[in-house]
C-alpha positions as a Markdown table, in Angstrom:
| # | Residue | x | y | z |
|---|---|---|---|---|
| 1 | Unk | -80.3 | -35.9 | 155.8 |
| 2 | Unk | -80.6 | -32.7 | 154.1 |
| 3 | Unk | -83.3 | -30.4 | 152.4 |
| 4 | Unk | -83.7 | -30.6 | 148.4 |
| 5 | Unk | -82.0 | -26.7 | 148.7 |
| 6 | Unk | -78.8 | -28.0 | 150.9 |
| 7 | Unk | -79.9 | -25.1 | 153.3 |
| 8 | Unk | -80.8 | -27.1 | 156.2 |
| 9 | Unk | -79.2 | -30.2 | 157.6 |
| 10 | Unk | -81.3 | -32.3 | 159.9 |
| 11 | Unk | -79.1 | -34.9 | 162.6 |
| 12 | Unk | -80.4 | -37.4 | 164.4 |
| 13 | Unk | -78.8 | -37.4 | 168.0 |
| 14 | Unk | -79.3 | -40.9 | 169.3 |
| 15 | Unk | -77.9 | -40.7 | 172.6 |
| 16 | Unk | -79.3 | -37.6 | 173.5 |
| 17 | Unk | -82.9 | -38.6 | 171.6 |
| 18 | Unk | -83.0 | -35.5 | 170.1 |
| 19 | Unk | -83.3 | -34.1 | 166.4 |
| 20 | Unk | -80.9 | -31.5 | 165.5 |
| 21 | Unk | -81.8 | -28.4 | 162.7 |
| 22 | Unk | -78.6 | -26.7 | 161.5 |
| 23 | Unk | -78.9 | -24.0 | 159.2 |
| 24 | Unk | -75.7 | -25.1 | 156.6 |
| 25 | Unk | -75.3 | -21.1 | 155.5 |
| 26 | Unk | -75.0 | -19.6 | 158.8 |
| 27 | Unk | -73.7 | -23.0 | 160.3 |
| 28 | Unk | -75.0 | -23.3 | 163.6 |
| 29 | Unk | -78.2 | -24.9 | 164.9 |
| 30 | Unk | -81.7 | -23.1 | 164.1 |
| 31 | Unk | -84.0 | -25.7 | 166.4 |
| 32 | Unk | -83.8 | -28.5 | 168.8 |
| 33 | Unk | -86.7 | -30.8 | 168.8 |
| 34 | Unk | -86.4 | -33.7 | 172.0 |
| 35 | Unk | -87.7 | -37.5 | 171.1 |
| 36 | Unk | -89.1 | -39.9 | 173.2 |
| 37 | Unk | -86.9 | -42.4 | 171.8 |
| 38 | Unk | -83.7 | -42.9 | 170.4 |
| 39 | Unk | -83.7 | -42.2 | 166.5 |
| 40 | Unk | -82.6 | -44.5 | 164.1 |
| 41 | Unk | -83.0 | -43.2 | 161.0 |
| 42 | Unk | -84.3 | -40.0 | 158.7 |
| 43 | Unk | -86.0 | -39.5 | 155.9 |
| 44 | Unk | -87.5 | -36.0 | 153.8 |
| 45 | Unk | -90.3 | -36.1 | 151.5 |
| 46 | Unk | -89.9 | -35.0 | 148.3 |
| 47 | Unk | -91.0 | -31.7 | 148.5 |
| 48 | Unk | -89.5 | -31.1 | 152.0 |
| 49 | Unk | -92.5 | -30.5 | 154.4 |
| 50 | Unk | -92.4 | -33.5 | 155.9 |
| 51 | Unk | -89.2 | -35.7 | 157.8 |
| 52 | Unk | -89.8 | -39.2 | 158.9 |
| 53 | Unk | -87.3 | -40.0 | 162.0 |
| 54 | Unk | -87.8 | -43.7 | 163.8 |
| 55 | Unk | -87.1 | -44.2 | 166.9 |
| 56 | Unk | -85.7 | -47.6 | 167.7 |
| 57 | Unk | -87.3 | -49.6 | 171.1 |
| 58 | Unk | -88.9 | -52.9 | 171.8 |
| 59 | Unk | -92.4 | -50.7 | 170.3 |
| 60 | Unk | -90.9 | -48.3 | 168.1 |
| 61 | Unk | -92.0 | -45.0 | 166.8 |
| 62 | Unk | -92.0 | -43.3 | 163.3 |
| 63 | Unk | -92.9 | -39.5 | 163.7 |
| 64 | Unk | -93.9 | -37.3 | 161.0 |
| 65 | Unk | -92.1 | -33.6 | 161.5 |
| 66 | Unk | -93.5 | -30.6 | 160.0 |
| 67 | Unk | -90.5 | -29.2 | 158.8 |
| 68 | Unk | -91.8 | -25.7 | 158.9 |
| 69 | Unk | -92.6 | -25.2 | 162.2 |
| 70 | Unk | -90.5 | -27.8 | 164.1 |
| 71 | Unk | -93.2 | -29.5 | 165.5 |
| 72 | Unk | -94.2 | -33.1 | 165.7 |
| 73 | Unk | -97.4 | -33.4 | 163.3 |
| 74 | Unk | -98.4 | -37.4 | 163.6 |
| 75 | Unk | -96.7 | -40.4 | 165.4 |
| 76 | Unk | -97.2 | -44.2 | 163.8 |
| 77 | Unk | -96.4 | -46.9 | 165.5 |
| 78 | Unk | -93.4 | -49.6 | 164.2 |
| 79 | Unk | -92.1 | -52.7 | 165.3 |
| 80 | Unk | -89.4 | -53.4 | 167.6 |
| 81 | Unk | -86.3 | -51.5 | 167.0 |
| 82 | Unk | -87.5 | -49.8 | 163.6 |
| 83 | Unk | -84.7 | -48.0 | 161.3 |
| 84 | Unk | -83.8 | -47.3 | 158.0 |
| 85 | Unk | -86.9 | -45.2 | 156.7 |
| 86 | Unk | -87.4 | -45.6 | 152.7 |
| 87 | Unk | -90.0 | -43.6 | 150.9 |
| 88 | Unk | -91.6 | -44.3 | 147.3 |
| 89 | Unk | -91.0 | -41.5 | 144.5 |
| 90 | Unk | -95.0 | -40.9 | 144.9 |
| 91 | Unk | -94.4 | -40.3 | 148.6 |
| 92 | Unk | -97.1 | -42.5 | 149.5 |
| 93 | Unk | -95.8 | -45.3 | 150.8 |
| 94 | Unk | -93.1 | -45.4 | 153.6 |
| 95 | Unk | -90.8 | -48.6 | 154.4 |
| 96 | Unk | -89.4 | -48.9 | 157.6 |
| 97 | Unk | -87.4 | -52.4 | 159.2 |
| 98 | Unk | -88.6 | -53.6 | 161.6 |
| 99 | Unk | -84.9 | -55.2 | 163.0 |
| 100 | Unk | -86.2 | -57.9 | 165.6 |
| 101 | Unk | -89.2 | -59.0 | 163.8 |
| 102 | Unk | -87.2 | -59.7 | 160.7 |
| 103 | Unk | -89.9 | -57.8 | 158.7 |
| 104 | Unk | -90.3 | -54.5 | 156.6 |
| 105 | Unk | -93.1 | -52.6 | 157.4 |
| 106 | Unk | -95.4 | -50.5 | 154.8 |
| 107 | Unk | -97.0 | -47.6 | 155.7 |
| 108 | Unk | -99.7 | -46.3 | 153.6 |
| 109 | Unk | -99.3 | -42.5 | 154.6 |
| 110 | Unk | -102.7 | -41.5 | 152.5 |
| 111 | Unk | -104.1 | -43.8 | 155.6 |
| 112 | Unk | -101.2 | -43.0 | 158.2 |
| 113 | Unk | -101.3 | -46.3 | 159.3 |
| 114 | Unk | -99.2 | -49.6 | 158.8 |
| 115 | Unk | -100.7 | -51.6 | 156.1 |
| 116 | Unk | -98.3 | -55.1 | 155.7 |
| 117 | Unk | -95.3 | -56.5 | 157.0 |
| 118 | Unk | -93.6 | -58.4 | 154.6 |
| 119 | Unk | -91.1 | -61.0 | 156.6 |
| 120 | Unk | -87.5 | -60.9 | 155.2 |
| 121 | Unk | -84.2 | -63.1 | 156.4 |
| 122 | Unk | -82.6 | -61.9 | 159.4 |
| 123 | Unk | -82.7 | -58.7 | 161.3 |
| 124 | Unk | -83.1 | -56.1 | 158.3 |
| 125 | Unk | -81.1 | -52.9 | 159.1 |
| 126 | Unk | -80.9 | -51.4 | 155.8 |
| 127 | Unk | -83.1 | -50.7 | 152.8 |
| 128 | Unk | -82.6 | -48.9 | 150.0 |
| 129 | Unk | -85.1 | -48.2 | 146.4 |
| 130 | Unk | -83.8 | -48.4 | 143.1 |
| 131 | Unk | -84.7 | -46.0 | 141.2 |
| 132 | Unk | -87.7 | -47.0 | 139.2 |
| 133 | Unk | -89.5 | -47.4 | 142.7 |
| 134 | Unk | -90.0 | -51.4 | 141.6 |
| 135 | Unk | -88.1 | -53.1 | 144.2 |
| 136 | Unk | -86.6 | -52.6 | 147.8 |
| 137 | Unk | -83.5 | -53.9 | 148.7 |
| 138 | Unk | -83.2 | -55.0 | 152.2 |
| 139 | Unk | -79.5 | -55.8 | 153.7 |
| 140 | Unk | -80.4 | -58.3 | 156.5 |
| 141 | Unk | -77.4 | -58.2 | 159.4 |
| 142 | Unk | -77.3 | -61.8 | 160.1 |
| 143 | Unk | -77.0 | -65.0 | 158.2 |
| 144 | Unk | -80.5 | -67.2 | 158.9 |
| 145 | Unk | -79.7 | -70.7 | 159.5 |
| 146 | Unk | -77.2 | -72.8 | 161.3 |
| 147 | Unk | -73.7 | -71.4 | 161.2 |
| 148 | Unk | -71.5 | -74.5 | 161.0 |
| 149 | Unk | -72.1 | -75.1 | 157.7 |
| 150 | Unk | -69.8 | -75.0 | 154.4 |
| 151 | Unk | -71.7 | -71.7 | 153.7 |
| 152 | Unk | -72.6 | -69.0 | 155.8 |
| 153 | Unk | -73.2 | -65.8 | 154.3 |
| 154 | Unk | -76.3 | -63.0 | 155.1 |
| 155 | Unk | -78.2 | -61.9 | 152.1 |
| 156 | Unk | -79.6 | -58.8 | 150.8 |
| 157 | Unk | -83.5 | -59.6 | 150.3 |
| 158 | Unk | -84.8 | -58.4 | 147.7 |
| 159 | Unk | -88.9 | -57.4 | 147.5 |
| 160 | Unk | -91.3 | -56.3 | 145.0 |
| 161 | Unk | -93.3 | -53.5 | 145.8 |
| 162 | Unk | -96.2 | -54.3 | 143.4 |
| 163 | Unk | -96.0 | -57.6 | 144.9 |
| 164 | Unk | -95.4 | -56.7 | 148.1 |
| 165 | Unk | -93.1 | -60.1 | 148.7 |
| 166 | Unk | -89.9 | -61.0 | 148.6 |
| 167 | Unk | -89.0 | -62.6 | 145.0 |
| 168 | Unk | -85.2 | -62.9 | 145.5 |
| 169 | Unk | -82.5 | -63.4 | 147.9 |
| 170 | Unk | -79.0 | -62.1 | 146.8 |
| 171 | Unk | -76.3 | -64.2 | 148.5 |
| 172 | Unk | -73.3 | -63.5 | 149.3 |
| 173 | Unk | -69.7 | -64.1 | 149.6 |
| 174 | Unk | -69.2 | -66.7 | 152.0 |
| 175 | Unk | -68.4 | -65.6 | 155.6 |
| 176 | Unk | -70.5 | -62.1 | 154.9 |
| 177 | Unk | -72.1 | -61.2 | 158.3 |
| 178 | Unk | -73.0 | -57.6 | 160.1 |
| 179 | Unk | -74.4 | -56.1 | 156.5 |
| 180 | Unk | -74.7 | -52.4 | 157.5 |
| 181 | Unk | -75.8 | -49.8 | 155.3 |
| 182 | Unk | -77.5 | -50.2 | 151.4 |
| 183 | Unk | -77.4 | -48.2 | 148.7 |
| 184 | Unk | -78.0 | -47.6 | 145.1 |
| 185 | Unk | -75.4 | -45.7 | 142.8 |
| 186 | Unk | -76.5 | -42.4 | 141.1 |
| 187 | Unk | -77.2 | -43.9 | 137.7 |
| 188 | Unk | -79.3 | -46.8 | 139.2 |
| 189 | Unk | -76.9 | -49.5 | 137.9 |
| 190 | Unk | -75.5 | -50.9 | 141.5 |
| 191 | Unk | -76.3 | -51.1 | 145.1 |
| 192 | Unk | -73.4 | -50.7 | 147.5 |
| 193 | Unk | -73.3 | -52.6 | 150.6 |
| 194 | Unk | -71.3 | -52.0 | 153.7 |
| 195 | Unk | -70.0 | -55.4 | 155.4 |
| 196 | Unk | -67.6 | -57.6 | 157.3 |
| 197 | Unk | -66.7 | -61.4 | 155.6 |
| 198 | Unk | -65.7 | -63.2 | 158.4 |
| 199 | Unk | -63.2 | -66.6 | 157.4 |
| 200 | Unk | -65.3 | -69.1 | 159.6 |
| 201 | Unk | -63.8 | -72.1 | 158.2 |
| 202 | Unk | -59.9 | -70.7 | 159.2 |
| 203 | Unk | -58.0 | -72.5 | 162.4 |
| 204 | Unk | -57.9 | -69.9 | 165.3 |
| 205 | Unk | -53.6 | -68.9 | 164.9 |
């Protein structure tokens, strides 16, 4: 992810659990900041000062970075193998999924603490906002269910932040498995979705 002035690029380095700082003018690496667990995912406040990075494990972490001095400021505790952070336009609420509990996690960060966990289909790997901040679209990487049906197909769940609950779920072509990333277009309009469709019902040739 990168910093509201495109001047610094932050990289999470999974296999080597570390966070990365490059410096995009002068193009080569300002910090180095080591993780205790692999991360999964980034995300900057609004104003900057503050990068969410989770670290995926059977009792994952989500730590808060102080983007000014490198350092790690506050660590909150996730589910098991948490990714994909999302944060509201106020900044005070952070989502994070929670893959192997098939739940989304809410963090009141007023609080710094976990608040709810609303449950979702199957192994939620990606989540993105629309832009009104009203709902949080959650691409789940599995279909729920049997799978020798007529229809299999994962869905995108959709959930209602003033609700907190899920109010829809988007299906999807039939034979759509391994949903990967989410997200929504510039203008708002569309959410993008990265995944396979699979022909199930197709003789082996």
């Amino acid at each position: 992810t990168i910093s509201p002035d495109g001047h610094i690029l932050y990289v999470a380095c999974a296999a080597a659990k570390r966070l990365l700082v490059v410096n995009t003018g002068q193009r080569q690496i300002d910090r180095r900041l080591s993780l205790l667990g692999e991360p999964s995912g980034l995300v900057l406040s609004p104003d900057g000062t503050r990068l969410f990075v989770t670290c995926a494990g059977p009792a994952s972490q989500v730590y808060v970075v102080d983007t000014a001095s490198g350092t790690i400021a506050k660590t909150l505790a996730a589910g098991y193998t948490a990714l994909s952070p999302v944060l509201s336009p106020d900044g005070k609420t952070l989502f994070v999924c929670n893959r192997f509990n098939d739940a989304v996690s809410l963090f009141d960060l007023r609080q710094d603490r976990e608040t709810l966990r609303v449950p979702v289909a199957r192994e939620p790997v990606s989540a993105a906002l629309t832009r009104d901040g009203r709902f949080l679209l959650v691409a789940n990487h599995l279909p729920r269910g049997r799978s020798d049906l007529p229809y299999v197909a994962a869905t995108v769940s959709v959930i209602d932040v003033a609700q907190r609950k899920v109010v829809k779920e988007l299906h999807l072509p039939n034979g759509s498995i391994n949903l990967r990333q989410i997200c929504i277009s510039p203008d708002g309009k569309y959410a993008c979705l990265a995944q396979t469709v699979a022909r199930f019902q197709v003789p082996v040739t």
